[in-house]
C-alpha positions as CSV (number, residue, x, y, z in Angstrom):
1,X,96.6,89.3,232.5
2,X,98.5,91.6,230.2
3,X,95.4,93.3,229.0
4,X,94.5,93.9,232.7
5,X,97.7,95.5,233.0
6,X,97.6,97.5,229.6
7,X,94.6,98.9,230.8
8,X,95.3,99.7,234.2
9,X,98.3,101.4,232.5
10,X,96.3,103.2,230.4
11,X,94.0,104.7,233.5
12,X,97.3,105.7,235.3
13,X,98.8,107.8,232.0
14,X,98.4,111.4,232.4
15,X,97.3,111.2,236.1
16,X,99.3,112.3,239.0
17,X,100.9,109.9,241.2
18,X,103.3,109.4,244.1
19,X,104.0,107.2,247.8
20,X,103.7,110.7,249.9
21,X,102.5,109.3,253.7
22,X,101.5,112.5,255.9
23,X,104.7,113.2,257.4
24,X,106.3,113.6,253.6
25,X,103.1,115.2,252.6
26,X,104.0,118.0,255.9
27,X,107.5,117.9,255.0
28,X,106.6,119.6,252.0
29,X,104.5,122.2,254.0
30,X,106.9,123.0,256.5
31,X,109.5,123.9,253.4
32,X,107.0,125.7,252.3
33,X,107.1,127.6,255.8
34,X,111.1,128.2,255.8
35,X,111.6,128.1,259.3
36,X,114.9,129.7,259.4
37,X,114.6,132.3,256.8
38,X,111.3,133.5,259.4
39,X,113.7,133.0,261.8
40,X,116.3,135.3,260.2
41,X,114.4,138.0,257.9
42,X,110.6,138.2,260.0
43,X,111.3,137.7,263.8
44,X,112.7,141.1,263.9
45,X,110.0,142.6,261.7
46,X,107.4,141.1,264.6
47,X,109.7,142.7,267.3
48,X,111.0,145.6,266.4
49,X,107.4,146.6,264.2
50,X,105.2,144.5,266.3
51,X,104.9,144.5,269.5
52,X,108.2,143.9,271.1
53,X,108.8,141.1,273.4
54,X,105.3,139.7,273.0
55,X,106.1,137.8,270.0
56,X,105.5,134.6,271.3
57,X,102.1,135.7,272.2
58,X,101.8,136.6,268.3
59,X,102.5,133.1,266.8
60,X,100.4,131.3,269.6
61,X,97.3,133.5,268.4
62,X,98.2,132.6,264.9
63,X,98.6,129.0,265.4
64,X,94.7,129.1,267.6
65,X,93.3,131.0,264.3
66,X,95.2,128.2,261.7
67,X,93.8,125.4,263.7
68,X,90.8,126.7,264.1
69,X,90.5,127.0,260.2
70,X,91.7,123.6,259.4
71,X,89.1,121.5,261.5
72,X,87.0,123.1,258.9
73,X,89.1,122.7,256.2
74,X,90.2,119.3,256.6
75,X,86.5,118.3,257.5
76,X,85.7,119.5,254.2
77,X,88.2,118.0,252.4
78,X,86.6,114.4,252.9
79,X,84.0,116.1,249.8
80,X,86.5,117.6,247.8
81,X,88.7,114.8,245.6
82,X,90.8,116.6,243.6
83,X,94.0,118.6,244.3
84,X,92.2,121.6,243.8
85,X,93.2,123.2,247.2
86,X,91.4,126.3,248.2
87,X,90.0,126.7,244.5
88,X,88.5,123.4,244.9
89,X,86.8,124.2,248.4
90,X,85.2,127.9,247.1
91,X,84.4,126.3,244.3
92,X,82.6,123.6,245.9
93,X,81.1,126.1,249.0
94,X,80.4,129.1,247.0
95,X,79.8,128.3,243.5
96,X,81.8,128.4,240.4
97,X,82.0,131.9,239.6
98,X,83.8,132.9,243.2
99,X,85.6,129.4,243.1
100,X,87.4,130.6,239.6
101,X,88.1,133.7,240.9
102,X,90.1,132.3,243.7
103,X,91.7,129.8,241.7
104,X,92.6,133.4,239.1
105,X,93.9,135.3,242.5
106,X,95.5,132.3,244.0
107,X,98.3,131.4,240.9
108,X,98.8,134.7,240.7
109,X,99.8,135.2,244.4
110,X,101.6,132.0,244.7
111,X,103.4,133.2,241.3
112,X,104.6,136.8,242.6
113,X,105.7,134.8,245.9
114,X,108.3,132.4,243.7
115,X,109.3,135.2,241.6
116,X,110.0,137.4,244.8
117,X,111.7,134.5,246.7
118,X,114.2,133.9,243.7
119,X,115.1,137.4,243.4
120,X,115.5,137.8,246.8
121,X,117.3,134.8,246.6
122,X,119.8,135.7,243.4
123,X,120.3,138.8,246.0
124,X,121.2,136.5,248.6
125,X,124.0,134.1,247.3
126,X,125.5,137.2,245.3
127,X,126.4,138.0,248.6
128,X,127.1,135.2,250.7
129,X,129.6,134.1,247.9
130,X,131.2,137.7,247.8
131,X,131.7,137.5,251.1
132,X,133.3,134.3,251.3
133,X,135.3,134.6,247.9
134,X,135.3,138.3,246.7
135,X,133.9,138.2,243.8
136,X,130.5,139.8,242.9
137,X,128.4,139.3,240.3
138,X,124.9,140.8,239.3
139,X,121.9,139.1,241.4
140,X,120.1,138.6,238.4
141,X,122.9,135.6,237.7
142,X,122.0,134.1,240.5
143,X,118.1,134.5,240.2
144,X,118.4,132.6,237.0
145,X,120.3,130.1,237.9
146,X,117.6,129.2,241.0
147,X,114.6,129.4,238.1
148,X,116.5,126.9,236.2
149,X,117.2,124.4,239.1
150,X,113.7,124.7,240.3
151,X,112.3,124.4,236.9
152,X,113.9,121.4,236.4
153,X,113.2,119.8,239.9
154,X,109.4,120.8,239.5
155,X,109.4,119.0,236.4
156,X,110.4,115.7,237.4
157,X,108.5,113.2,240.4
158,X,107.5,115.1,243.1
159,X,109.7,112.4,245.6
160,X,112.5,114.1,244.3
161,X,111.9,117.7,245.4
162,X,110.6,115.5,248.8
163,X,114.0,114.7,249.2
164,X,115.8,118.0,248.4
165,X,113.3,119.7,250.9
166,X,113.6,117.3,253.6
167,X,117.5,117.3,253.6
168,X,117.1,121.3,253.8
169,X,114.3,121.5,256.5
170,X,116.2,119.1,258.6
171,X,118.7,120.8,258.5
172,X,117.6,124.2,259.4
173,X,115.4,123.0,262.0
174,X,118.5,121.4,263.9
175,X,120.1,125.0,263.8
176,X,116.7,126.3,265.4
177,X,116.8,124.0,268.1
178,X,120.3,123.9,268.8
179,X,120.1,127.7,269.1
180,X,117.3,126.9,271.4
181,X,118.8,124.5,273.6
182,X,121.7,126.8,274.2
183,X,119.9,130.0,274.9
184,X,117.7,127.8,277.4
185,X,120.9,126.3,278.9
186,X,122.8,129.4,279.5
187,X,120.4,132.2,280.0
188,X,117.1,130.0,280.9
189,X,113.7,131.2,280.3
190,X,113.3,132.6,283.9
191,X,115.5,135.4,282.4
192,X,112.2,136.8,280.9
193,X,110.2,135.1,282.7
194,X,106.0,135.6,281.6
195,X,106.4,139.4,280.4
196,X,106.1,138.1,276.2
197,X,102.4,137.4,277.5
198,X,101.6,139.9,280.1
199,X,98.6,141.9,278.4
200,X,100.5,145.4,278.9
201,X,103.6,143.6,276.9
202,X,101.1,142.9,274.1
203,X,99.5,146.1,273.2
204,X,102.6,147.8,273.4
205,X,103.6,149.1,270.2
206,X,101.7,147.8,267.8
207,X,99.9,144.2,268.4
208,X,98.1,144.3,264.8
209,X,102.0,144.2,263.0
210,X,102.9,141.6,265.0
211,X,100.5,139.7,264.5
212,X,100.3,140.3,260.6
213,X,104.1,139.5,260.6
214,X,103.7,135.8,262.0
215,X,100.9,135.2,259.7
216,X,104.4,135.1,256.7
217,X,105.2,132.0,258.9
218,X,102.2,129.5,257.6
219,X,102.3,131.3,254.3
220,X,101.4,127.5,252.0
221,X,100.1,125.4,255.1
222,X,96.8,124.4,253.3
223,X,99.2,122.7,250.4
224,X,98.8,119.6,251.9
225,X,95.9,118.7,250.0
226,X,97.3,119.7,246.7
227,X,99.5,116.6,247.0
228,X,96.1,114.6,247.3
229,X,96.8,112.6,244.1
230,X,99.9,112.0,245.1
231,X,99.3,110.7,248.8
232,X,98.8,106.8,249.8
233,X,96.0,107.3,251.7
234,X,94.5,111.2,251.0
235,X,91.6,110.3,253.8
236,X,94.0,109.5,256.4
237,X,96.7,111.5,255.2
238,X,95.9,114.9,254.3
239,X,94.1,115.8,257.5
240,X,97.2,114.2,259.4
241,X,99.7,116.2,257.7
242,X,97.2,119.7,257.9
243,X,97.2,118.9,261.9
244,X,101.1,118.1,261.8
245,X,102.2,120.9,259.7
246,X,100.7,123.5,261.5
247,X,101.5,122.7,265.3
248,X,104.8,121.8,264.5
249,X,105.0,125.4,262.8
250,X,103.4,126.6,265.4
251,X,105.1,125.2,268.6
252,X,108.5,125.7,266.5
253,X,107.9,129.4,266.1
254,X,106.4,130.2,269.9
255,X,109.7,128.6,271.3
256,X,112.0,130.1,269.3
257,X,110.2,133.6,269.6
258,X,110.7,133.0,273.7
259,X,114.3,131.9,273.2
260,X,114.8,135.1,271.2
261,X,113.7,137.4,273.6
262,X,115.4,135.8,276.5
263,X,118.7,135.4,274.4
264,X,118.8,139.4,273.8
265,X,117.0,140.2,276.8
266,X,114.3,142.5,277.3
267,X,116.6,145.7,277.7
268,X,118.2,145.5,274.6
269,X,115.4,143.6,272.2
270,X,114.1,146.6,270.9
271,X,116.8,148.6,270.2
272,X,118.8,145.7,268.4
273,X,115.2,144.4,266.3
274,X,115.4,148.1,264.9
275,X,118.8,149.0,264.2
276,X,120.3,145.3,263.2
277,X,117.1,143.4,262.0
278,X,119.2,141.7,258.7
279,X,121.5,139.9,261.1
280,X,120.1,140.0,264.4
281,X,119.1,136.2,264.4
282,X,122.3,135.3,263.2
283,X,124.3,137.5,265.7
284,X,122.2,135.4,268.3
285,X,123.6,132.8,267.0
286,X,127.1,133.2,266.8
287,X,126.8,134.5,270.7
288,X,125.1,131.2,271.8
289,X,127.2,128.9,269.5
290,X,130.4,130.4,267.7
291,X,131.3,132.3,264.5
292,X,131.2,128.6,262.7
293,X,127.4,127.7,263.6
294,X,126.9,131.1,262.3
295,X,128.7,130.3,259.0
296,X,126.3,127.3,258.9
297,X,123.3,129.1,259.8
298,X,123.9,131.5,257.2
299,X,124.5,129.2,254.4
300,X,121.3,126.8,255.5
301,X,119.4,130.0,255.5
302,X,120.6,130.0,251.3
303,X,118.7,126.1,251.7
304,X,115.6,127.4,253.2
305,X,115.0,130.0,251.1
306,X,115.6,127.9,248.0
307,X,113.4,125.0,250.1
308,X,110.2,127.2,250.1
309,X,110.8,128.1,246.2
310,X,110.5,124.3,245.3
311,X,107.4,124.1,247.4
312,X,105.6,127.2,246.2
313,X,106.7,126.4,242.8
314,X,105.6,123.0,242.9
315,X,102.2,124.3,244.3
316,X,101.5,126.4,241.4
317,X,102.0,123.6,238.9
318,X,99.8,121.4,240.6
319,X,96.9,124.4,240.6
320,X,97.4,124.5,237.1
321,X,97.3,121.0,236.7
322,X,93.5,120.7,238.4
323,X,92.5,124.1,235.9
324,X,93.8,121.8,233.3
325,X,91.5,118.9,234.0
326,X,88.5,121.0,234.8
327,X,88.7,122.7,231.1
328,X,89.2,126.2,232.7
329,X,93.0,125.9,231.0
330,X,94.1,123.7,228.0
331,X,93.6,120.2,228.6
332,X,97.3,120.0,228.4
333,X,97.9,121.6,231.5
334,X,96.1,118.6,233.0
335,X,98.2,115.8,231.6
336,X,100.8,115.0,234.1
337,X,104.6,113.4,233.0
338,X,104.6,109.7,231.1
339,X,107.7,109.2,233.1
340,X,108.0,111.4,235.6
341,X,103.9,111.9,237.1
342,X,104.3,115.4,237.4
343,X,102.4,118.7,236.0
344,X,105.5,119.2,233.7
345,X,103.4,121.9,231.8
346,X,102.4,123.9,234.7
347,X,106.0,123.7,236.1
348,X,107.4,124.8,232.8
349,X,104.9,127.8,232.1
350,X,105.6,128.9,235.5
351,X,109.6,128.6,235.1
352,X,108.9,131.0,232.0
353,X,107.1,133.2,233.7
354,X,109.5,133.3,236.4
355,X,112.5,133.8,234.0
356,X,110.7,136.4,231.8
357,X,109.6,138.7,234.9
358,X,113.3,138.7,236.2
359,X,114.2,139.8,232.8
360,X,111.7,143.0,233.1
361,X,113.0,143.7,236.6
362,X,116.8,143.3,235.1
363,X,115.6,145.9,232.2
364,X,113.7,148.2,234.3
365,X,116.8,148.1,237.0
366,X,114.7,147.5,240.2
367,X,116.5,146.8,242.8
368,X,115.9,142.9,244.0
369,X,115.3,143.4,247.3
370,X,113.3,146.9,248.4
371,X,111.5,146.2,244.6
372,X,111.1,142.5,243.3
373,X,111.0,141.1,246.5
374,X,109.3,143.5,248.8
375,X,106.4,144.4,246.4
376,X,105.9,140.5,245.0
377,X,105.3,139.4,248.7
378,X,103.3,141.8,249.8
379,X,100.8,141.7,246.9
380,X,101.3,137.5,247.1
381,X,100.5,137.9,250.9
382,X,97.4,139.9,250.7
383,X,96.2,137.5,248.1
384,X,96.8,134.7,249.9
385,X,95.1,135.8,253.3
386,X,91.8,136.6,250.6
387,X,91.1,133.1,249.4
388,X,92.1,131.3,253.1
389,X,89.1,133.8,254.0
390,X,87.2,132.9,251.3
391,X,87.8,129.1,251.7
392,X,87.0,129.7,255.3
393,X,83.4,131.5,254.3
394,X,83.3,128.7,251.8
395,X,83.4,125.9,254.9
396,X,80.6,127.5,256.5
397,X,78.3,127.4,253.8
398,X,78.9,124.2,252.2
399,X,78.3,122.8,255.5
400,X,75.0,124.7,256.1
401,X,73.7,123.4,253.5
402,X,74.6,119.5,254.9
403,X,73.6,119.9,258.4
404,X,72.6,115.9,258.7
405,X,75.1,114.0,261.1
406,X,77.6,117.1,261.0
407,X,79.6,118.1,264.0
408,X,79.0,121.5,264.7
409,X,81.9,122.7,266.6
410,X,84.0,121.2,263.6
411,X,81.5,122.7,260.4
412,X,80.0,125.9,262.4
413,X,81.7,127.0,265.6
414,X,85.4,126.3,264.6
415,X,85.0,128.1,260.9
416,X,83.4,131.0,262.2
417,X,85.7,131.5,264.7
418,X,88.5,131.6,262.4
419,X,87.1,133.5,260.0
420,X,86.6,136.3,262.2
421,X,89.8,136.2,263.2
422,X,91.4,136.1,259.7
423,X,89.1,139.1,259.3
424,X,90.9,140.5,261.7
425,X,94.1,139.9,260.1
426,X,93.3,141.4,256.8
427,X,91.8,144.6,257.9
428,X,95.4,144.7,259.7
429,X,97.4,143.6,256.3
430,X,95.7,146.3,253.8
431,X,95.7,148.8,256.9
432,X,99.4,148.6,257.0
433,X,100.4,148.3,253.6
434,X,102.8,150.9,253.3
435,X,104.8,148.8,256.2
436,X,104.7,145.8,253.6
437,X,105.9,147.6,250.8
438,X,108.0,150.3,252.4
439,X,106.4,152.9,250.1
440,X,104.0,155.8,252.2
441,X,100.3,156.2,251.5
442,X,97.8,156.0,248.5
443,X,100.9,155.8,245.6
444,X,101.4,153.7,242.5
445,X,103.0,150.7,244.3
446,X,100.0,150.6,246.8
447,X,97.3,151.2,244.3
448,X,98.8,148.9,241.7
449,X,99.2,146.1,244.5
450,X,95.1,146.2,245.5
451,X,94.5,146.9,242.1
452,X,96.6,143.7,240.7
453,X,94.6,141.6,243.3
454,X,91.0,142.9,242.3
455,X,92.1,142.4,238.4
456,X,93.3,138.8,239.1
457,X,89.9,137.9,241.0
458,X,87.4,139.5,238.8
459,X,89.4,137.8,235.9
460,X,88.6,134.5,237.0
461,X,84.5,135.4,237.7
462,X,84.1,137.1,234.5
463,X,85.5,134.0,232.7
464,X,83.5,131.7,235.0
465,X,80.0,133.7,234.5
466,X,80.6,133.9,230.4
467,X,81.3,130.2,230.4
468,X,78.4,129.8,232.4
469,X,75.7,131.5,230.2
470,X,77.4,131.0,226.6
471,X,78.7,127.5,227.2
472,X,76.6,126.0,230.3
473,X,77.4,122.5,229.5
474,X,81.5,123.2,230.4
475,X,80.2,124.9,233.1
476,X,78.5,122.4,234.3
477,X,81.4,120.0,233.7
478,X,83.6,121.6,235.5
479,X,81.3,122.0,238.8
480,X,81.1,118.3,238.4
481,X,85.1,117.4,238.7
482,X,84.8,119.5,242.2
């Protein structure tokens, strides 16, 4: 018996493992969503950019185009048995050249996203604690600080940072509802009635920003199966959580929008998404449920943002974990924790590349807001809708080529559908850059952004085609871990 066990211990050293059901396993993806901080910093960007009152008509045609794309996705995933995520699915539909490439592209938009978020976040608390104590010190104290914590927490068992982020989501989401509840109770929806999806409401002022804008909502919903070694049951699990995660985001985000607009009222919604957009959710909220809810809100919003740092940071490791075991990175990168189970080296390389871009931004004075944050999430956005297109593309084709037994709305009809609609979306996103970034026309911020995306992609399918002629045998070994 002990040798049974030696070996069995053996098998489980350097592997990945955890007791995530699919409610944990969505827990983790609707951190990664930050409820309240869309609440706060993006509703009036889909208002006051978008298209006005009609938000809630934005995040329902979101939510048709993400579900659309994970009947595909999650169909799919029954192939793929790593935690690969959408590296693993292009890989797998599309070959190993355009599957590297995404897998190059997608750490580095996932990176500039956590490096964006804790600036944005240093920013944040310098000024929450200012205002509540007086004293102010530089963001870039802050900022640190956050890499540190995160660092550490990615490092350990991923049921740590599960409980972290569910204490935080909970608690935002009560805030969201209870915000809710009282606009509906004291105005009612009637107060608006169906104008937020009349078709003359939508295509006022621009449809295409509003639309863009909700997509920052399910920004990391596909992360559920990156916690694949981790789940009990990845089978049942993963496509549980996918379906979970996104209509809850999705039903979360079309009430609130509605409760928004009837809160301010259709007179004033414009006016107030323009000229007080940093505070205009947290106005609402101190109108519908005092100046202390408000207090609360605004220190929770501190939560979420730190919430959807731990998740994004925690899916980067795990990305770098499945390079690791493939041989596209050192083989150390795929050895997870003896104690802890966790991709401790791709936690650690990204907390140093965290901490050492901060230091740049510190030394080159950008500002950590208009700069850091601005310009990381745009370039990590755009990135990000590339590969869910890709993966999308990359459903269609893998399932071409297995038409036995498929269902076709679920391996044809869905993914095509979505894909044309994420289409859609990024012809929108690179269309309206200069919105994203605040910075007009063809200049360096733009053209470094694109550029930055293209390098990162082309990086990955240059190293995948050498490895393919010059060493055909790794190639082939990695195809065969997919």
């Amino acid at each position: 018996m002990s040798s049974i066990a030696s070996t069995e211990n053996e098998i489980k050293i350097g592997q990945l493992k955890g007791n995530l059901g699919p409610f944990s396993i969505a827990l983790m993806v609707i951190a990664t969503a930050a409820p309240l901080t869309v609440m706060v910093g993006v509703s009036p960007l889909i208002i006051g950019l978008g298209n006005g009152a009609a938000a809630p008509t934005d995040a329902l045609i979101v939510t048709a185009v993400m579900l659309l794309f994970s009947i595909g996705f999650v169909t799919m995933s029954k192939h793929v048995e790593n935690a690969g995520a959408f590296y693993s699915y292009i890989q797998k539909g599309l070959g190993g050249v355009l599957g590297l490439g995404a897998a190059s592209l997608a750490v580095l938009s996932y990176s500039v996203i956590v490096i964006a978020l804790e600036a944005y976040l240093g920013f944040v608390l310098n000024d929450a604690i200012s205002g509540a104590t007086g004293v102010s010190l530089p963001w870039w104290i802050y900022a640190f600080a956050i890499v540190a914590v995160v660092g550490f927490l990615g490092y350990r068992n991923i049921e740590v940072s599960t409980k972290i982020l569910g204490i935080a989501l909970c608690l935002e989401i009560c805030v969201i509802l209870f915000l809710d509840l009282a606009i509906f109770h004291t105005v009612g929806i009637e107060h608006v009635g169906w104008a937020p999806f009349e078709p003359a409401t939508f295509f006022s002022g621009s449809p295409g920003l509003g639309i863009l804008f909700a997509i920052f909502g399910f920004i990391g919903f596909e992360s559920t199966v990156v916690y694949r070694d981790e789940a009990t049951d990845p089978e049942r699990s993963i496509p549980l959580a996918t379906y979970i995660a996104v209509l809850f985001i999705g039903l979360l985000y079309f009430v609130s929008f509605w409760c928004v607009v009837a809160g301010i009222g259709l007179t004033d919604l414009l006016h107030i998404a323009k000229d007080n957009a940093g505070t205009m959710y947290l106005d609402l909220a101190e109108k519908f449920l005092g100046k202390p809810l408000r207090d609360v809100a605004q220190v929770l919003l501190i939560s979420s943002l730190f919430a959807v740092v731990l998740s994004i940071h925690n899916v980067v490791a795990r990305y770098k974990y499945v390079l690791g075991q493939c041989g596209v990175l050192p083989s150390r990168f795929g050895q997870a924790h003896a104690d802890h189970a966790s991709p401790h080296i791709g936690s650690a390389l990204q907390t140093f590349i965290s901490a050492a871009t901060l230091i740049a931004a510190v030394v080159l004075q950008m500002d950590p807001v208009t700069q850091v944050y601005t310009w990381g999430a745009a370039a990590g956005t755009l990135g990000y809708m590339v590969i869910v297109a890709l993966a999308c593309v990359a459903v269609i084709a893998f399932f071409a080529k297995r038409s036995e037994g498929a269902d076709v709305w679920r391996t044809k009809i869905a993914p095509v559908l979505a894909f044309l609609g994420l289409v859609g979306c990024l012809y929108i996103a690179f269309n309206n850059l200069a919105a994203l970034t605040g910075s007009e026309g063809y200049n360096a911020v733009n053209v470094s952004i694109v550029a930055l995306l293209i390098i990162s992609f082309l990086f990955g399918s240059l190293g995948a085609f050498i490895m393919k002629t010059r060493a055909p045998d790794k190639y082939a070994k990695i195809l065969s871990r997919i």
